[in-house]
C-alpha positions in Angstrom: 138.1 -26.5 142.5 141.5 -26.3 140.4 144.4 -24.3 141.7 144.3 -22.3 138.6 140.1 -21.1 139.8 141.2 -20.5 142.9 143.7 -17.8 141.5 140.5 -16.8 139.4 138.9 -16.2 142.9 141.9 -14.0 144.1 141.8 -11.9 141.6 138.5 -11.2 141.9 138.7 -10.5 145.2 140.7 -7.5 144.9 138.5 -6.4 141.7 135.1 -6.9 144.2 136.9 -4.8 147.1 137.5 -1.9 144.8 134.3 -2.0 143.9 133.0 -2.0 147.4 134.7 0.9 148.2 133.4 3.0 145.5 129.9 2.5 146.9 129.7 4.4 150.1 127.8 2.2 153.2 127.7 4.1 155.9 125.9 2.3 158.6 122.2 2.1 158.0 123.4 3.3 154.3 124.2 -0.1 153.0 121.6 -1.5 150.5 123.4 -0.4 147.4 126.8 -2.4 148.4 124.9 -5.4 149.6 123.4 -5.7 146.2 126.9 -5.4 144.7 127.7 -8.6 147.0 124.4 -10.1 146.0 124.9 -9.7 142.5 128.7 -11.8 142.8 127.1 -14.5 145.0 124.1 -15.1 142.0 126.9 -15.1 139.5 128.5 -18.4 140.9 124.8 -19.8 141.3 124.3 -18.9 144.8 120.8 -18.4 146.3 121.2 -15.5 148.0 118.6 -14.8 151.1 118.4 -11.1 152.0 116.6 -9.3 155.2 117.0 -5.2 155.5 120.5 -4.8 154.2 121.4 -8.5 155.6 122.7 -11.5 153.1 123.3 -15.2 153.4 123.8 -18.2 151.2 124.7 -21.4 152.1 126.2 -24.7 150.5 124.6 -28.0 149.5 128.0 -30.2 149.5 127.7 -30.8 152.9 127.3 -34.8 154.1 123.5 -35.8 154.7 124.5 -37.7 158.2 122.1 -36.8 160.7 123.0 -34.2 163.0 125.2 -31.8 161.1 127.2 -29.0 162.2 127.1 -26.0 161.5 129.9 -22.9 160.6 128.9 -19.4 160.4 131.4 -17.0 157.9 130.6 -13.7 159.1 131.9 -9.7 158.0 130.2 -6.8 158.1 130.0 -4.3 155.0 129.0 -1.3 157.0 131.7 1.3 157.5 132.3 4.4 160.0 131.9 7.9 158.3 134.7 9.4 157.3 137.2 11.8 159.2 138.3 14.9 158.0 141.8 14.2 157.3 141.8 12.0 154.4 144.3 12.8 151.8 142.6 11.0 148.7 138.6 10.4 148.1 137.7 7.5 151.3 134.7 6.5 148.5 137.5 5.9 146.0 139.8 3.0 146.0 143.5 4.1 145.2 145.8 1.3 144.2 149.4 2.6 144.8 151.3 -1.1 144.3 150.5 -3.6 146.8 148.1 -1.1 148.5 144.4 0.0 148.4 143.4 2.7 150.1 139.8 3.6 151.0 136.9 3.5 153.4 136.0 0.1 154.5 139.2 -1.5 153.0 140.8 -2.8 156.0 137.6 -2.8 158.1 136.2 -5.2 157.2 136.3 -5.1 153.1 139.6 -6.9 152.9 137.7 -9.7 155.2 134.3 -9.7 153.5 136.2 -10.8 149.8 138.6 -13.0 151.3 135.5 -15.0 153.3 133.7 -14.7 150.3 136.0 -16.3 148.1 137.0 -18.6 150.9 133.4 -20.0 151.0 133.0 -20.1 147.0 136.1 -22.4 147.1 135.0 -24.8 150.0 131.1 -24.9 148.2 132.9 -26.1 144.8 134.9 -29.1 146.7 133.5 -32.7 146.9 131.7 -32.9 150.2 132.2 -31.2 153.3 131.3 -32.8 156.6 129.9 -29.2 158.1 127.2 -27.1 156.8 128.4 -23.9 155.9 126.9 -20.0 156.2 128.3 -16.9 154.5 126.9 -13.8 155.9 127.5 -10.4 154.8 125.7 -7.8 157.4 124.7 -4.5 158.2 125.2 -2.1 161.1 128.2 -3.3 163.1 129.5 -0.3 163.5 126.6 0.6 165.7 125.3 -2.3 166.8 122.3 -2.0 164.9 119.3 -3.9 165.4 118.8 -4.5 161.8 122.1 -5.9 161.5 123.0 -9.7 162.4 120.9 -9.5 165.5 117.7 -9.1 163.1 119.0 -12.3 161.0 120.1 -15.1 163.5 116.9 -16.7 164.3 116.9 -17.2 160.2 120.1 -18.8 159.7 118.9 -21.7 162.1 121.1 -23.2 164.5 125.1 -22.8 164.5 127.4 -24.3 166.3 130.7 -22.4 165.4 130.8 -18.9 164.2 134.0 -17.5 162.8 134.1 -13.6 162.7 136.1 -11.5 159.8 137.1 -8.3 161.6 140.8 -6.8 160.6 143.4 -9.0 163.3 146.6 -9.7 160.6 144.8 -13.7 160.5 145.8 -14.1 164.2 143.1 -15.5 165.7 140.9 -14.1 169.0 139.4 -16.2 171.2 138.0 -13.9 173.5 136.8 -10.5 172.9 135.7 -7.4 175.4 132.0 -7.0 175.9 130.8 -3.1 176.1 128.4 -1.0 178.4 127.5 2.3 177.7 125.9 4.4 180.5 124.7 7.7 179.9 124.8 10.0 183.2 122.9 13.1 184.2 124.4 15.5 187.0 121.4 17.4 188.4 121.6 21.0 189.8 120.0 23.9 190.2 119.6 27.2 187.7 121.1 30.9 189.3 122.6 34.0 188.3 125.9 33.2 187.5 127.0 37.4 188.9 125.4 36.4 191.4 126.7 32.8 192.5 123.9 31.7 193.4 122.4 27.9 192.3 124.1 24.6 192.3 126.2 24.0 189.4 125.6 20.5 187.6 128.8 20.7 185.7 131.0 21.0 189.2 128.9 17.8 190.3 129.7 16.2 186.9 133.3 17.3 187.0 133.6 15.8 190.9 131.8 12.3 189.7 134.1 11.9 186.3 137.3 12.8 188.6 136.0 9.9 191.3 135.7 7.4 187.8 139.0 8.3 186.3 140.3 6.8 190.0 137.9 3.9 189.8 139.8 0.8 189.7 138.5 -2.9 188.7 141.0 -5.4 190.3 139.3 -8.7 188.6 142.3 -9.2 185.8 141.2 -11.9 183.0 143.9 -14.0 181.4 143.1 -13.4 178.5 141.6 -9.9 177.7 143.0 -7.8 181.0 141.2 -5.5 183.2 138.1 -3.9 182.5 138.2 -0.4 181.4 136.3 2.7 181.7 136.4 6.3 179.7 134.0 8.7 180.0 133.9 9.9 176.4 131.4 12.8 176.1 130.2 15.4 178.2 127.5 18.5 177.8 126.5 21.0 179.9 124.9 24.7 180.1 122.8 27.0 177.9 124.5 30.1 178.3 127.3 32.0 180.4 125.7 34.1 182.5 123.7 31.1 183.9 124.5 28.5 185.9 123.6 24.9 184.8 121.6 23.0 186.3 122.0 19.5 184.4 125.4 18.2 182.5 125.4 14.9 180.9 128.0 12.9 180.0 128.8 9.7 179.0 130.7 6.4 180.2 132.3 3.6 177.7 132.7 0.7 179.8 134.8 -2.4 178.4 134.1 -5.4 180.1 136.0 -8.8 180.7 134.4 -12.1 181.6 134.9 -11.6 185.5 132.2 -9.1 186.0 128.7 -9.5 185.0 127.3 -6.3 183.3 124.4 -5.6 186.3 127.4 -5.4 189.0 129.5 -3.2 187.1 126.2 -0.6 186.8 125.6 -1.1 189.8 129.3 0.1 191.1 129.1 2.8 189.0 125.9 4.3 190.5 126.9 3.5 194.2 130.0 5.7 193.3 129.1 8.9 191.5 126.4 11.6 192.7 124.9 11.5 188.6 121.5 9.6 187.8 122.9 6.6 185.5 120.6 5.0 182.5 122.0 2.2 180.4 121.6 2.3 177.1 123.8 -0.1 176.2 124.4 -3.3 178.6 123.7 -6.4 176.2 127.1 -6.8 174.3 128.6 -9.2 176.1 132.0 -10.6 176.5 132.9 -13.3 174.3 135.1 -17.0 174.7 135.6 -20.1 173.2 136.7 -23.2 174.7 140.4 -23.2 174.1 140.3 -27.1 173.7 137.6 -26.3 170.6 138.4 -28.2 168.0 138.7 -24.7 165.5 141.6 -23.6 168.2 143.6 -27.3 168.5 143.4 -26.8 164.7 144.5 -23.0 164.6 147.4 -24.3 166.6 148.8 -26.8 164.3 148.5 -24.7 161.3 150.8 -21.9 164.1 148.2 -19.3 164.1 148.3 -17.1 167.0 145.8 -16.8 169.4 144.6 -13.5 171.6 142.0 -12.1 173.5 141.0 -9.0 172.2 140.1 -5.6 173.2 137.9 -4.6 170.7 133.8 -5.4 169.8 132.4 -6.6 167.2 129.6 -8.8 166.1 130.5 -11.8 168.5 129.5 -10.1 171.4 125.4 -11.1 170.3 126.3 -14.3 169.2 124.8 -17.1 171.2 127.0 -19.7 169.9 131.1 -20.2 169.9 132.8 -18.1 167.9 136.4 -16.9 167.1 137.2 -13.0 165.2 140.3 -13.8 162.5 140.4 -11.5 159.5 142.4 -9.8 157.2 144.5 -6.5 157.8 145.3 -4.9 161.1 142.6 -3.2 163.6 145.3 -0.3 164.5 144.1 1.1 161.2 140.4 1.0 161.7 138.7 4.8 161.5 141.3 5.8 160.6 142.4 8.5 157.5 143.6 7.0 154.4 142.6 3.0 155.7 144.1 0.4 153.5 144.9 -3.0 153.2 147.5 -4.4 151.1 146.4 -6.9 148.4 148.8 -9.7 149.6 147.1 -9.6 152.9 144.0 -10.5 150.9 145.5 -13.7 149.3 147.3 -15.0 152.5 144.0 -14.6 153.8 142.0 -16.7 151.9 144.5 -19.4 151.7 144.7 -19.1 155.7 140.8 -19.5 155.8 140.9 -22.5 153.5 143.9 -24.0 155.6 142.0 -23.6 158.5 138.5 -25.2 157.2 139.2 -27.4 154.7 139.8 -30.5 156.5 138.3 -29.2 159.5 136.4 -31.7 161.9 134.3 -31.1 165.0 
C-alpha cells in the first residue's frame, strides 16, 4: 500500500469516528453502529463475519507455512450511557480544531478506526508471516455475554491478542482482574418508637467499616495491591421501621498474587453479611515480558505498564497486551474527546509495531 493510501486511510478514519458517534451504542444497543463498521469493512472487499452485535474479518496475505500464528486486533464499540453534565450533544461529534468530542470517542472509538485502518493497511501488503483478526465487539462495558466471550471459540485459535482500549499507545502488559460480591446484612423488623428489632443497616454499616480497614499485603510488581470499594448500598422500606435486610455491594480489583476463591473467601470470614458472587471470572491478566510483541515494543521505545483498569483481556485465554489511542483518565467522562492527531500517531504506531513483527 502507497504512502499516499495510507493518508487515504487516515482521513477516513476520523470521517468513520464521527460517524460512530452519531450513532448511539449503548451496551446491548449496538447493532446499528456495528453495521456502520460492517458496511466500511465490505467496501475494501472484506468478508465480514457477524454474531449478535459481534464482527470479524480476517486477511488472506498471510504465508501458507504450516503452523501459523495468529494476532487478534481487538476494540470494543459499546459505550457507557451518558452523564448528565455534558455541555454539547454526547451522540454528536463536535470538531473544535484538533479535537472531537463525543460519546465513545476516546473510549474506544479513537482505537476501533485507528485498528481498523491499521489492519486494512497490513491486509493490502505483500505477505505477512502471521494471520491476522480484526474484531469489533459488543458489551465490554458490562462484560456482556454476548460480547467477545460469545465469539472466541469462532475466531479459532490465537496466539497473541492485542487489545485497543484508551492508554496514550503505551503499552500494558498486565491488567487488574475484578470480583464483584454482592452482600446481604440480615436483621430483624421492629417499631422503630419503640427500638425494638435488630437493625440490618447498623450490621451493614459495622461490616463496610471492618472492609474499609481490610488490608491485602501481597503487592504485585507490576499492577500494585489489590483493592476493594464497596460502591453501593440499600437498605429500609420506611422510617418508622427498622430494617431488617441492607445490601450492599463490594468491587474488588485483583492482582495476580491472589486467586479469586481466596479473596471471597477472606471476605466472608471477615464481615457478619451473607456474600454471593456475581462476578468472580475476570481474571487478571500478563504477558511474558520476554514476548516477542514486548522485546519489539521496546525497541520502537514504547512504554510498558501494568494497568489498573478491565477490559476485554481479562476473558482472553491467550497472551495479550491493551495499547490504544487517547487517554483512560477521560473515560465516562462529560464532553470525552480524543484529538485527531492522536488517531494518526496511532495507526502509524500499530503499523510500526506489526509490520515486521515475528514470533
Amino acid at each position: 500500500m502507497s504512502v499516499i493510501e495510507l493518508k487515504i486511510l487516515k482521513k477516513e478514519a476520523i470521517q468513520l469516528l464521527k460517524k460512530l458517534i452519531n450513532i448511539p451504542s449503548i451496551s446491548k444497543k449496538e447493532k446499528k453502529v456495528s453495521l456502520l463498521i460492517e458496511e466500511y469493512l465490505k467496501k475494501y472487499g472484506f468478508l465480514v463475519n457477524r454474531k449478535f452485535n459481534n464482527i470479524w474479518v480476517e486477511n488472506s496475505n498471510f504465508s501458507k507455512k504450516e503452523n501459523i500464528k495468529t494476532i487478534l486486533l481487538n476494540s470494543h464499540h459499546d459505550t457507557v450511557k451518558p452523564g448528565k453534565n455534558w455541555k454539547t450533544n454526547p451522540f454528536q461529534a463536535i470538531k473544535q480544531g484538533d479535537k472531537i468530542i463525543g460519546l465513545g470517542s476516546n473510549d474506544a472509538g479513537g482505537s476501533i478506526v485507528s485498528l481498523i485502518s491499521t489492519f486494512i493497511y497490513l491486509s493490502r501488503l505483500s505477505e505477512l508471516p502471521y494471520k491476522l483478526i480484526l474484531s469489533i465487539t459488543a458489551e465490554e462495558e458490562i462484560s456482556g455475554s454476548f460480547g467477545i466471550r460469545s465469539i472466541l471459540s469462532e475466531l479459532g485459535s490465537i496466539d497473541l491478542g492485542i487489545v485497543g482500549e484508551p492508554t496514550k499507545m503505551q503499552l500494558a502488559i498486565a491488567e487488574k482482574g475484578l470480583i464483584v460480591l454482592d452482600c446481604i446484612a440480615e436483621g430483624k423488623t421492629g417499631h422503630s418508637a419503640r427500638d425494638i428489632g435488630i437493625n440490618a443497616i447498623y450490621i451493614a454499616t459495622r461490616d463496610i467499616e471492618c472492609l474499609k480497614n481490610l488490608s491485602f499485603d501481597r503487592k504485585s510488581e507490576l499492577l500494585g495491591y489489590t483493592t476493594l470499594n464497596v460502591t453501593q448500598i440499600e437498605g429500609g422500606i420506611q422510617h418508622n421501621v427498622i430494617p431488617d435486610s441492607c445490601y450492599f455491594v463490594i468491587d474488588i480489583r485483583t492482582n495476580e498474587l491472589y486467586r479469586n476463591d481466596e479473596l471471597i473467601q477472606l471476605i466472608q470470614n471477615n464481615i457478619f453479611s451473607k456474600v454471593k458472587p456475581r462476578s468472580s471470572h475476570l481474571n487478571y491478566s500478563f504477558i511474558n515480558p520476554k514476548h516477542p510483541i514486548i522485546l519489539r515494543s521496546k525497541l520502537l521505545g514504547i512504554k510498558t505498564y501494568g494497568s489498573p483498569t478491565l477490559s476485554d483481556q481479562s476473558i482472553m485465554p491467550f497472551p495479550t497486551i491493551k495499547i490504544g489511542v487517547g487517554d483512560s483518565m477521560r473515560s465516562h467522562t462529560p464532553n470525552e474527546y480524543i484529538y485527531c492527531s492522536e488517531i494518526i500517531e496511532g495507526i502509524d504506531t500499530y503499523i510500526f509495531l506489526l509490520k515486521d513483527f515475528k514470533f
